[in-house]
FISETOR-332580 format. One record per residue (C-alpha): x, y, z; residue number from 1; chain. Coordinates in nm, 4 decimals, always signed. Layout:
residues N
PT        X        Y        Z pos unit
PT        X        Y        Z NUM    A
...
***
This chain:
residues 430
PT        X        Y        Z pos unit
PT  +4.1607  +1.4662  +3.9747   1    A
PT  +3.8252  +1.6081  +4.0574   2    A
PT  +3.5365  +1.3849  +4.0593   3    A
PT  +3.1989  +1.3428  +4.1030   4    A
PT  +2.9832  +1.1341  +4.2851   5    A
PT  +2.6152  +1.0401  +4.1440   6    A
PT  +2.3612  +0.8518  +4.3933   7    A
PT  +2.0455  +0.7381  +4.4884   8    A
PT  +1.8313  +0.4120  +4.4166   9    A
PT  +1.6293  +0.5708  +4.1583  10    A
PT  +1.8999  +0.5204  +3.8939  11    A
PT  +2.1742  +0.2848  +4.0847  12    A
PT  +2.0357  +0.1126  +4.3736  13    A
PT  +2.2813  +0.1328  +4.6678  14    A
PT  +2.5931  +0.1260  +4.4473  15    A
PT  +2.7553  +0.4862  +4.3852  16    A
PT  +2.8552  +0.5821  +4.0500  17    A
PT  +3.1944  +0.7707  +3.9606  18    A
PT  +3.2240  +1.0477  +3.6738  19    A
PT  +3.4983  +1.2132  +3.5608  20    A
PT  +3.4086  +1.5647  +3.6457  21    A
PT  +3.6429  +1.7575  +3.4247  22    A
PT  +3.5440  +1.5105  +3.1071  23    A
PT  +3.1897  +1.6386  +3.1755  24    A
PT  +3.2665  +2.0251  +3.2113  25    A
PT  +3.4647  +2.0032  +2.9269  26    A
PT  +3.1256  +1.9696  +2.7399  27    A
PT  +2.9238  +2.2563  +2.8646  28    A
PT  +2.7262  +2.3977  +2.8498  29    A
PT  +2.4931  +2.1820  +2.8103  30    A
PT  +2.1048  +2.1987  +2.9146  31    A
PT  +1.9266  +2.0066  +3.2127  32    A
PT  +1.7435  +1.7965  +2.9508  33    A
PT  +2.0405  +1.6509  +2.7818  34    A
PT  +2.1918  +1.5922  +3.1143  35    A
PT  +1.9243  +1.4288  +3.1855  36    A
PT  +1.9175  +1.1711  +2.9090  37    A
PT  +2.2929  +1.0716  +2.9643  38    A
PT  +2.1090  +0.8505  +3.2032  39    A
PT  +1.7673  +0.8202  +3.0385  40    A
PT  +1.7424  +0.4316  +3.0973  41    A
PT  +1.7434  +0.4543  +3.4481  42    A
PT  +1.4800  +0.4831  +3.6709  43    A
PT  +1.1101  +0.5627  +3.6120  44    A
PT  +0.8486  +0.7981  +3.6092  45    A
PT  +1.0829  +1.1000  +3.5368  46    A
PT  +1.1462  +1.2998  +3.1823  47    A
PT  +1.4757  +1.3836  +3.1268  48    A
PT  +1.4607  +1.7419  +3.2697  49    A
PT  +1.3743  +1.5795  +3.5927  50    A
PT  +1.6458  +1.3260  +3.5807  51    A
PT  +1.8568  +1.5940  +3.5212  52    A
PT  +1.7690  +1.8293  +3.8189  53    A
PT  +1.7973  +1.4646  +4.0149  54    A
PT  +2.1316  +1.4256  +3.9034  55    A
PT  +2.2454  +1.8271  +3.9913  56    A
PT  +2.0916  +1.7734  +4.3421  57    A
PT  +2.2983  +1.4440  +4.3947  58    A
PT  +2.6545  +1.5494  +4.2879  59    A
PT  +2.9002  +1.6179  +4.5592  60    A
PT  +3.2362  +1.7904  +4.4600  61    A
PT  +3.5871  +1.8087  +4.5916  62    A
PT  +3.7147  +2.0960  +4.6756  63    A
PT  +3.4474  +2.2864  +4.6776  64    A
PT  +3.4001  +2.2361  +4.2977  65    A
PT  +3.0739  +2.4452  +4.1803  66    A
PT  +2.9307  +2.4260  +3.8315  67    A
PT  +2.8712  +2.7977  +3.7688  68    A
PT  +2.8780  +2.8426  +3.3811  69    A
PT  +2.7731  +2.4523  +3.3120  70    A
PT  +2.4301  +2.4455  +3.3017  71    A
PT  +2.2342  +2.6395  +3.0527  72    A
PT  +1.9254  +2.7262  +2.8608  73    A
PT  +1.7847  +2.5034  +2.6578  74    A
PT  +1.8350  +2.6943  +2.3126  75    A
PT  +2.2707  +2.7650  +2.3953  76    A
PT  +2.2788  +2.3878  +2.4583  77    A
PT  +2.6315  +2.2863  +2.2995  78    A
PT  +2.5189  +1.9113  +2.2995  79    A
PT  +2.1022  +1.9081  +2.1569  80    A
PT  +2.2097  +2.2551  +1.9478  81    A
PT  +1.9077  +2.3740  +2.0797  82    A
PT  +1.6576  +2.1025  +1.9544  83    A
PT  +1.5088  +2.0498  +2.3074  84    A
PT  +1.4179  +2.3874  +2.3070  85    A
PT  +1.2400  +2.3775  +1.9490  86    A
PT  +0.9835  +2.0897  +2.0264  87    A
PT  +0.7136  +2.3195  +2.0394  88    A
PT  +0.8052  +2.4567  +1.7495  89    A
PT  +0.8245  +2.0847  +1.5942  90    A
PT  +0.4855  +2.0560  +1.7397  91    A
PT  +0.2851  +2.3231  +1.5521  92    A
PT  +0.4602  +2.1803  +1.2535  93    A
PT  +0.3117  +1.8858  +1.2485  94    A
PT  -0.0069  +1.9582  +1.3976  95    A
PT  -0.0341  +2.2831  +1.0827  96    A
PT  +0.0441  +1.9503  +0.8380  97    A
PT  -0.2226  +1.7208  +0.9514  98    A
PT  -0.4644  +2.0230  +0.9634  99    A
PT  -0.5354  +1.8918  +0.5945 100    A
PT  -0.6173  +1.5347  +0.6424 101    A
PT  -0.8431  +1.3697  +0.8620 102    A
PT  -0.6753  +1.1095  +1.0895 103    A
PT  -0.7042  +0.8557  +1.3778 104    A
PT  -0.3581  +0.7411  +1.4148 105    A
PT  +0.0317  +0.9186  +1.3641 106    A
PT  +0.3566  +0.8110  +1.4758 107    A
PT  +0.6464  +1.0447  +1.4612 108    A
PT  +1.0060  +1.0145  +1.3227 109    A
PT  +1.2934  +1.2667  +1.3754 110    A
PT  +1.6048  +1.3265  +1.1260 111    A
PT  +1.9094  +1.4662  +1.3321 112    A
PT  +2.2460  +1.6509  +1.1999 113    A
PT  +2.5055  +1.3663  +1.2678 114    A
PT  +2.7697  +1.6295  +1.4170 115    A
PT  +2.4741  +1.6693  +1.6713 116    A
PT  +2.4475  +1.2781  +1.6893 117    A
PT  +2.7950  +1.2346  +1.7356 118    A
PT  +2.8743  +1.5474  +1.9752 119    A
PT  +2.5937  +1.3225  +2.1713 120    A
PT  +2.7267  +0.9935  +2.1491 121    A
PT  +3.0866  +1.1236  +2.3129 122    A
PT  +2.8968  +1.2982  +2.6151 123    A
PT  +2.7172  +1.0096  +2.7187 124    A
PT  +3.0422  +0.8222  +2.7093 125    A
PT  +3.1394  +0.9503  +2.9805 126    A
PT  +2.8487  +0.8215  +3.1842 127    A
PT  +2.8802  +0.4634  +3.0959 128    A
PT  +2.7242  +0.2212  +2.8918 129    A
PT  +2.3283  +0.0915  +2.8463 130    A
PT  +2.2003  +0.4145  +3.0730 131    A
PT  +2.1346  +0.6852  +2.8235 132    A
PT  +1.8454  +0.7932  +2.5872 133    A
PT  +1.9175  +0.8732  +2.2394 134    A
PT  +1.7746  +1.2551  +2.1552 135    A
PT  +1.5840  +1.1078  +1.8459 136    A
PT  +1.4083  +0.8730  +2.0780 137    A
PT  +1.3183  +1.1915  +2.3196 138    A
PT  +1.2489  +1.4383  +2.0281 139    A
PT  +1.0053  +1.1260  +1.9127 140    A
PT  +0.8403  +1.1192  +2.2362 141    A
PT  +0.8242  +1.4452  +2.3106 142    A
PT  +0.6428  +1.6118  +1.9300 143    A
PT  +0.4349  +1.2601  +1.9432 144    A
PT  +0.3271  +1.3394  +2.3161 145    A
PT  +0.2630  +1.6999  +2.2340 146    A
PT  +0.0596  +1.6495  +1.8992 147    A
PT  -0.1916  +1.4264  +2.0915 148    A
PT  -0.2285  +1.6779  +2.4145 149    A
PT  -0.3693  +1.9487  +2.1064 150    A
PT  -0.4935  +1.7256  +1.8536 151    A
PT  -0.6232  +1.3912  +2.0448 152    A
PT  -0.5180  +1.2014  +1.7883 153    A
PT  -0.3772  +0.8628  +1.8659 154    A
PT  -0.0344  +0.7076  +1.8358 155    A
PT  +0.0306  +0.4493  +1.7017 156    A
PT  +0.3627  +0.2559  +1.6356 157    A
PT  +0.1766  -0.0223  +1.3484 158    A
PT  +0.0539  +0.1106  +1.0636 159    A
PT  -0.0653  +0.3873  +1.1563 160    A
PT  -0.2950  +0.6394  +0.9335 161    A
PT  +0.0216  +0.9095  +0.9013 162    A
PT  +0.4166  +0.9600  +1.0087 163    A
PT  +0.5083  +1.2328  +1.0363 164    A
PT  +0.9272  +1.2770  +0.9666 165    A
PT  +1.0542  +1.5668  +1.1578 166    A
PT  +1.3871  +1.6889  +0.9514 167    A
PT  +1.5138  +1.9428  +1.2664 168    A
PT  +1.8140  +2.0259  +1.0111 169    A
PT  +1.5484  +2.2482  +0.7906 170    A
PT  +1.2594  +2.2701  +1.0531 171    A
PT  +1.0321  +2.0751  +0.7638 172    A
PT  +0.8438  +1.7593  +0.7997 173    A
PT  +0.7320  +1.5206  +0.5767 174    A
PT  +0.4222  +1.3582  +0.5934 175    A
PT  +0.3837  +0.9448  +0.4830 176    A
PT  -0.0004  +0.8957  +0.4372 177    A
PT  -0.1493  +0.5608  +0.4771 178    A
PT  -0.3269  +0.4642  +0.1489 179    A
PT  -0.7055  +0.3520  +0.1675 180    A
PT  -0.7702  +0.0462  +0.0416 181    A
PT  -1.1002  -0.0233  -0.0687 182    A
PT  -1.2349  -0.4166  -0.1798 183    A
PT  -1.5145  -0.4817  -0.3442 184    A
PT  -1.6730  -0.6482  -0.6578 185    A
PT  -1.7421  -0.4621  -1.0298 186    A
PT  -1.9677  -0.6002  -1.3338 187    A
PT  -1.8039  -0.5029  -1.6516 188    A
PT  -2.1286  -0.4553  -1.9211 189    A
PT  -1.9663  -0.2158  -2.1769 190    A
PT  -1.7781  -0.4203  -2.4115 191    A
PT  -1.5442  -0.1129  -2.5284 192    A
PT  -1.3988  -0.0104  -2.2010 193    A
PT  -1.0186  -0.1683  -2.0594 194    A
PT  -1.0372  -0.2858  -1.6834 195    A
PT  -0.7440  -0.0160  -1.5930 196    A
PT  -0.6262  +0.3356  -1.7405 197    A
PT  -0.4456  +0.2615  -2.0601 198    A
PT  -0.1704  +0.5544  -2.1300 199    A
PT  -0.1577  +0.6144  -2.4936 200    A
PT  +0.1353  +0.4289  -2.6869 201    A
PT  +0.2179  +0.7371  -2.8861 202    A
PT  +0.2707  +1.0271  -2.6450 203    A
PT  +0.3301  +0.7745  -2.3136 204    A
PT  +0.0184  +0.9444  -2.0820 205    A
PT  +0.1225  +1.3143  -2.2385 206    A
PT  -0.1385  +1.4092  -2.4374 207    A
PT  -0.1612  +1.4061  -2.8358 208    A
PT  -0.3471  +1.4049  -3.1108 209    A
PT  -0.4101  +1.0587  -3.1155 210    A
PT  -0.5595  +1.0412  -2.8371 211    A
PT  -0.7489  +1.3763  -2.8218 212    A
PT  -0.5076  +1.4772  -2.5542 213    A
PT  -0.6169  +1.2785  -2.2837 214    A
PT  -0.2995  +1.0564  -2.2445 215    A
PT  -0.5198  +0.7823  -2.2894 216    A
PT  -0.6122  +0.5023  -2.5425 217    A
PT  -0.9300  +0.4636  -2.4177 218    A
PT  -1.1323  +0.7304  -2.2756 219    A
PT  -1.2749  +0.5345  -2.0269 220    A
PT  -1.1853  +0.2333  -1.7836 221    A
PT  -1.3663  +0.0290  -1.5051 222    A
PT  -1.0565  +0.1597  -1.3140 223    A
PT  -1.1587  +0.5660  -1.3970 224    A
PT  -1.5098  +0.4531  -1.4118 225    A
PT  -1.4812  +0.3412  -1.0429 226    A
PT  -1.1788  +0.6042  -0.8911 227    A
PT  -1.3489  +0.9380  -1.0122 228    A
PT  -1.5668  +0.9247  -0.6816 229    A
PT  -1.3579  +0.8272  -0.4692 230    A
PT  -1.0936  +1.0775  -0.5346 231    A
PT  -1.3583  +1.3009  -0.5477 232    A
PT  -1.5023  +1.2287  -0.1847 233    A
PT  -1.1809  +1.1210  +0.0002 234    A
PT  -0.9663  +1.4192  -0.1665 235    A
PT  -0.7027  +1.1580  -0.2694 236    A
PT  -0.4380  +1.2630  -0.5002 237    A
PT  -0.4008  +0.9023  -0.7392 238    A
PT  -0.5333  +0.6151  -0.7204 239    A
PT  -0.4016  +0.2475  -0.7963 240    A
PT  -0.6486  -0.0665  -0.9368 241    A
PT  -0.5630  -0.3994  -0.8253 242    A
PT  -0.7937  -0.6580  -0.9982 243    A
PT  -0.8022  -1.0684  -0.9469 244    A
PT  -0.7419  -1.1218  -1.3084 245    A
PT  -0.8766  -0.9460  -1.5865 246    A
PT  -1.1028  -1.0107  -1.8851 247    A
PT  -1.0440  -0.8844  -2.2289 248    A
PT  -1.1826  -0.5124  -2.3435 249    A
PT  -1.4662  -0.6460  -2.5253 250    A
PT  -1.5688  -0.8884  -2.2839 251    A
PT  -1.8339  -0.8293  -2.0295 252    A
PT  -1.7675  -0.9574  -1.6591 253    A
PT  -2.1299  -1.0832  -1.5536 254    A
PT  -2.2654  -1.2858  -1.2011 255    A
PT  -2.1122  -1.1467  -0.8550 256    A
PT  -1.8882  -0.9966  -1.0367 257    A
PT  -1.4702  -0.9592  -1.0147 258    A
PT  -1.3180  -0.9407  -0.7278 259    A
PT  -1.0739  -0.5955  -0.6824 260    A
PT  -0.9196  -0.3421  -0.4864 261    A
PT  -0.8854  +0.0254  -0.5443 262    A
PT  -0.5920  +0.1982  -0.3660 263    A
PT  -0.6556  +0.5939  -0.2140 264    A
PT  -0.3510  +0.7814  -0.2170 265    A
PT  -0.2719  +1.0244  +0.0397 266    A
PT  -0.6376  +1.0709  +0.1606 267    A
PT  -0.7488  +1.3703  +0.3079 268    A
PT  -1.0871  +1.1959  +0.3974 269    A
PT  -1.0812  +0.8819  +0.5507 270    A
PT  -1.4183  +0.8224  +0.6826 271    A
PT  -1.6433  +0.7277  +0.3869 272    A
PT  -1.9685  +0.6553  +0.3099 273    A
PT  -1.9323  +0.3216  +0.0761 274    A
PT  -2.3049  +0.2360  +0.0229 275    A
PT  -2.3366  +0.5960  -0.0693 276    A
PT  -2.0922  +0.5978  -0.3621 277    A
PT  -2.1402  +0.2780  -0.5017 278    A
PT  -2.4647  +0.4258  -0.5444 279    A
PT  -2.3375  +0.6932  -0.6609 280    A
PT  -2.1352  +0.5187  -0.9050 281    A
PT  -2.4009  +0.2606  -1.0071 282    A
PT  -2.6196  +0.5277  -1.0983 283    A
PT  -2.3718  +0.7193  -1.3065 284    A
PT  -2.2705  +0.4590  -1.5115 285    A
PT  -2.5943  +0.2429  -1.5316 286    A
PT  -2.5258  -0.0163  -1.8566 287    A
PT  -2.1498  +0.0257  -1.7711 288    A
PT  -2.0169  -0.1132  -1.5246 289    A
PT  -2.1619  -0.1814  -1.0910 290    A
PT  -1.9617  -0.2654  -0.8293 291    A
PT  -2.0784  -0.4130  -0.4914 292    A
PT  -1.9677  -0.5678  -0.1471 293    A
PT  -1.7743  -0.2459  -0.0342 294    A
PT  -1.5495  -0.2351  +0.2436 295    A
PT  -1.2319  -0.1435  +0.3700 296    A
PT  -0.9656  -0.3743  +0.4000 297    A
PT  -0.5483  -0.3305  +0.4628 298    A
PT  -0.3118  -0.2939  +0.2298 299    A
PT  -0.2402  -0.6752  +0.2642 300    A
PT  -0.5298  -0.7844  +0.0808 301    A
PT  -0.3633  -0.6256  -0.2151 302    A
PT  -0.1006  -0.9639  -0.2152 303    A
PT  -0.3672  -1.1864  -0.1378 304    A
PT  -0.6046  -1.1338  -0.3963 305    A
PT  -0.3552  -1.0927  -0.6787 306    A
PT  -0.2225  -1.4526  -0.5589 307    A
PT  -0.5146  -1.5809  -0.5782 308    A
PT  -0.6451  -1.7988  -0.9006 309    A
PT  -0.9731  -2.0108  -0.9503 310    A
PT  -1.1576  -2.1262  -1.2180 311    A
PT  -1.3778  -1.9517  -1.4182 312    A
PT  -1.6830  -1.9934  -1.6362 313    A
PT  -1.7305  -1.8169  -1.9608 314    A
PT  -2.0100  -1.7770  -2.2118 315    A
PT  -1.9511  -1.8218  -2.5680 316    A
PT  -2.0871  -1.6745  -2.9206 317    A
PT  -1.8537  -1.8880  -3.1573 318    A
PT  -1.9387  -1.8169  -3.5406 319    A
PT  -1.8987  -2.1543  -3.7186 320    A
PT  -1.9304  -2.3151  -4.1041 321    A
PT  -2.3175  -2.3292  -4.1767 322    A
PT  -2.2615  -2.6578  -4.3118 323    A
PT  -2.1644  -2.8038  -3.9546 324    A
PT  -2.3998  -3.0339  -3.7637 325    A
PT  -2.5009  -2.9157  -3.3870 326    A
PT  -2.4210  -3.2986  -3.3303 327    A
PT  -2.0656  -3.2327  -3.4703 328    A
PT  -2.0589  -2.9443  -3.2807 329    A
PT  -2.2025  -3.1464  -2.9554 330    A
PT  -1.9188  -3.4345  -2.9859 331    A
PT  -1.6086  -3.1925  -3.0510 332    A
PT  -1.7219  -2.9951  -2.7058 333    A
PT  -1.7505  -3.3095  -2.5383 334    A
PT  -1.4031  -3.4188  -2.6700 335    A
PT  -1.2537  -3.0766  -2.5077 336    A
PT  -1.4584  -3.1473  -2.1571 337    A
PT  -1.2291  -3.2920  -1.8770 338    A
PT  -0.9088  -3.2453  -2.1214 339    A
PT  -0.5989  -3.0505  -2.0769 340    A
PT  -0.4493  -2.8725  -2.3800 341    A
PT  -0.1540  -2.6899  -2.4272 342    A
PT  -0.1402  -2.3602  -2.4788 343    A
PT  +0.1348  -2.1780  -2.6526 344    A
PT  +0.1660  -1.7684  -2.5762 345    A
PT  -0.1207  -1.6518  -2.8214 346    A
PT  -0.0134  -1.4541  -3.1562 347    A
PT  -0.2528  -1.1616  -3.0206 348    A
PT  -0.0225  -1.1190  -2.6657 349    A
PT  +0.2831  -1.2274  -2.7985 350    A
PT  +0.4611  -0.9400  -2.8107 351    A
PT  +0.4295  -0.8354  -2.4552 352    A
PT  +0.4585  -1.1581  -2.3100 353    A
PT  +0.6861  -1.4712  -2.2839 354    A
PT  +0.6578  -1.7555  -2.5284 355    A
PT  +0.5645  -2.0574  -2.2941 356    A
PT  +0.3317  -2.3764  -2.3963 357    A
PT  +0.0755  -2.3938  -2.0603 358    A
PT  -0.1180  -2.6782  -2.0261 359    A
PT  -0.4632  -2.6059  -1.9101 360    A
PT  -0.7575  -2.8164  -1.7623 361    A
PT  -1.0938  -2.7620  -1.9388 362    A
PT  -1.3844  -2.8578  -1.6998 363    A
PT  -1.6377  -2.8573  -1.9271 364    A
PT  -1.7380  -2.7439  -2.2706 365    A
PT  -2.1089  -2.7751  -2.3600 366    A
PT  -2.3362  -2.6433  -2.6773 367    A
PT  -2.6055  -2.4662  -2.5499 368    A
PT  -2.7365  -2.3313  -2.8835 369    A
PT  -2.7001  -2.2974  -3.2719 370    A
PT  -2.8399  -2.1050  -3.5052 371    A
PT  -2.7675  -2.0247  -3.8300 372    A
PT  -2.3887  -2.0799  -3.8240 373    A
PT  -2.3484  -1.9152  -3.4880 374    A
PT  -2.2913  -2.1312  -3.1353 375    A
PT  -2.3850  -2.0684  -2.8227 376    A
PT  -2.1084  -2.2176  -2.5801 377    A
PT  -2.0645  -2.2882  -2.2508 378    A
PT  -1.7126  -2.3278  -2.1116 379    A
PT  -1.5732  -2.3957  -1.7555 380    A
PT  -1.2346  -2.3575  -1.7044 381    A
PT  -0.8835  -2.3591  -1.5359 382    A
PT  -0.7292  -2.0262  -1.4759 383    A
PT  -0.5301  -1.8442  -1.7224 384    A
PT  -0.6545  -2.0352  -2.0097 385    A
PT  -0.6564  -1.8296  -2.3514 386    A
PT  -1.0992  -1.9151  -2.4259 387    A
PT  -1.0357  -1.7556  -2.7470 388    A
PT  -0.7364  -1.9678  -2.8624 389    A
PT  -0.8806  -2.2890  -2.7520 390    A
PT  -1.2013  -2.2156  -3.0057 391    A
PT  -0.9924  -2.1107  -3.2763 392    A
PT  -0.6435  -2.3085  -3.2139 393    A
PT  -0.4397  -1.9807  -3.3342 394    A
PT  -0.3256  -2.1496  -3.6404 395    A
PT  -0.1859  -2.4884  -3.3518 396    A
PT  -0.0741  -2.3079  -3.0758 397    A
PT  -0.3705  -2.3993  -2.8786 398    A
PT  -0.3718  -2.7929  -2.9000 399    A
PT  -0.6218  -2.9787  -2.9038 400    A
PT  -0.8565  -2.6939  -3.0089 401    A
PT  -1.2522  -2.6806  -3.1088 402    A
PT  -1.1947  -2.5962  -3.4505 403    A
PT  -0.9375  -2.8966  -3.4327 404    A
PT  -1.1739  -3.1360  -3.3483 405    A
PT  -1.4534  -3.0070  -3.5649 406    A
PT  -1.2263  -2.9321  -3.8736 407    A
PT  -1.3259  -2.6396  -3.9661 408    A
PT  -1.3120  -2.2853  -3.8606 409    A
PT  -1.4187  -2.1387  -3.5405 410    A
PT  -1.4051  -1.7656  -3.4098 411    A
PT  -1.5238  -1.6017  -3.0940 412    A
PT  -1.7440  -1.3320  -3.1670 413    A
PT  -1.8604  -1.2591  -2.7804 414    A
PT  -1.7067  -1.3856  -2.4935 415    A
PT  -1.8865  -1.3136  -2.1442 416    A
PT  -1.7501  -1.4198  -1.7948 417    A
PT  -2.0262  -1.5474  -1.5986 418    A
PT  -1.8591  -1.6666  -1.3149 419    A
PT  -1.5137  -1.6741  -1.0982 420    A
PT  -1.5524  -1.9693  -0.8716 421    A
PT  -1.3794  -1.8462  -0.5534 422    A
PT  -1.4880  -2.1323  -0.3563 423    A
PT  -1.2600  -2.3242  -0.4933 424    A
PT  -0.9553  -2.0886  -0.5260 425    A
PT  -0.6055  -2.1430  -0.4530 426    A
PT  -0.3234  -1.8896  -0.3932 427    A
PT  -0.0138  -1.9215  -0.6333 428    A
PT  +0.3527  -2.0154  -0.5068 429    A
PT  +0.5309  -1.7155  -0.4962 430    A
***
């Protein structure tokens, strides 16, 4: 049997390694690179073309044993199918995709025939286990190497701003964009607007009549409100809303505001001005809604503030029976202040949401005014607790309840947050 001999202490130290010479010919032919990478995981400070010229100008035959006809060109490589040869064309692929987004960061992914895979995984064989380089880890290399030499953009393996998936079956690649995530906080004034897009219930986002064919059930949201710039600036093409909470549509969300973060999808613009179009936005909608404390933030702030829940504060119009006392009114808040009541799912929500009693801590319930059958109330509360169904008592499901305690009827007429106390938050299990 013919053999040959590979050598040297930049792959094997002193040791000599056998091959079986006719198992390797019976590949070819096959192109220095790939020859290469049958030992790619030894030695260092050579590519795999090197390696492979190494390797030719360390094998010793017997009998004379040449290898005229094994070695080829790149693109009639019987083992890479010419995808060594096509990294510059893999190259200008992705570097013509990014031309449309502005980035800092890329990392680069490769999809591979699997007859290509395995044609590979049978050469190496024959050189032994643990020393070769996988062509999807040189191809990665190799694009991600050459896209920063012409672009100078960075690579990154962590969450980086785009990957770029090289599909060498097709010659395509698709791009993953890293969403922007944006925190900051919004006041809510306009008392007719939902805090995120509502698609309409009849045509399911379509367009109809009923909803003038917008697709919505409300023209307007703090979510639209809010996105329309952004999108606008940073050439996104959707946008999510992730709020702490929300607060009903005709509710107004007053002090620092509510926490939230909007989400940028596949940016084109990354680099934005955020002083410059919240004032923007401020302006625009002046009497509508604000939002303040921009700043960018990663995606896992998304988890953290939807976990997290604090009490809240809420002001109060509550119309009432002419003929009760503010001292009545006085002693049934009082009653309510450091108590927990249960709360069963509310009549208004029950259709979309599971019928569970809550128990809920009130903090503190306080008349600040009352006038001509209408009070002024102050509330301070735990989170999640239904304001409107502990004035009212939805016909008991909210026990005890003001109206309870006063006996007689009470209805919220406008309910204003005035505060989220996030100094004392907590995140939820789960």
């Amino acid at each position: 049997m013919l053999q040959i001999f590979l050598k040297g202490q930049w792959k094997l130290g002193s040791r000599y390694k056998m091959f079986d010479f006719k198992k390797i010919e019976s590949f070819g032919p096959f192109c220095i690179s790939c020859l290469g990478r049958a030992v790619g995981r030894v030695g260092f400070g050579l590519d795999n073309r090197e390696r492979g010229l190494e390797m030719l100008n360390q094998f010793e035959f017997q009998e004379d044993k040449v290898l005229e006809g094994l070695v080829c060109a790149e693109s009639e490589c019987r083992i890479c199918d010419g995808l060594i040869g096509d990294i510059e064309n893999f190259i200008e692929m992705v570097l013509e995709d990014f031309s449309e987004f502005s980035l800092s960061t890329f990392k680069i992914g490769t999809i591979v025939d699997n007859e290509i895979l395995e044609k590979e995984v049978e050469f190496q064989s024959v050189f032994g286990e643990g020393l070769s380089e996988s062509i999807k880890s040189q191809l990665n290399r190799e694009i991600g190497i050459g896209v920063y030499n012409k672009s100078g953009i960075d690579a990154l393996l962590d969450s980086p701003d785009a990957v770029a998936i090289v599909d060498t079956r097709y010659d395509t690649v698709e791009l993953e964009i890293k969403s922007l995530f944006i925190e900051g906080n919004y006041n809510k004034f306009d008392r007719t607007i939902p805090q995120t897009r509502w698609p309409c219930s009849g045509c399911k986002g379509i367009g109809c009549r009923k909803c003038n064919n917008t697709g919505q059930l409300y023209p307007d949201s703090v979510q639209s409100l809010i996105a329309k710039r952004f999108l606008e600036v940073s050439l996104s093409d959707e946008d999510l809303f992730h709020g702490m909470g929300r607060e009903d549509i005709d509710a107004a969300m007053l002090g620092d505001g509510r926490p939230f973060v909007l989400e940028l999808r596949r940016p084109k613009r990354r680099e934005l001005d955020l002083v410059d179009i919240a004032e923007e936005v401020n302006s625009l909608h002046k009497g509508r809604i604000k939002i303040t404390n921009l700043k960018i933030v990663p995606r896992s702030r998304v988890a953290q503030l939807k976990n997290t829940v604090c009490e809240k504060t809420y002001r109060v119009d509550v119309s009432v029976s002419r003929e009760l006392s503010i001292e009545s009114l006085k002693k049934g808040a009082q009653r309510l202040s450091s108590t927990v009541v249960e709360q069963r799912t509310p009549t208004r929500v029950s259709h979309r949401r599971a019928d569970l009693v809550r128990p809920r801590l009130i903090n503190h319930m306080a008349v600040k005014s009352f006038v001509k059958g209408m009070v002024e109330l102050e509330i301070r509360a735990q989170h999640g607790t239904y304001i409107r169904e502990l004035v009212s008592g939805d016909g008991g499901r909210t026990d005890p309840s003001l109206s309870l305690l006063v006996d007689s009827p009470c209805k919220v007429e406008v309910l204003d947050v005035l505060n989220l106390h996030l100094d004392n938050s907590e995140k939820k299990d789960g």
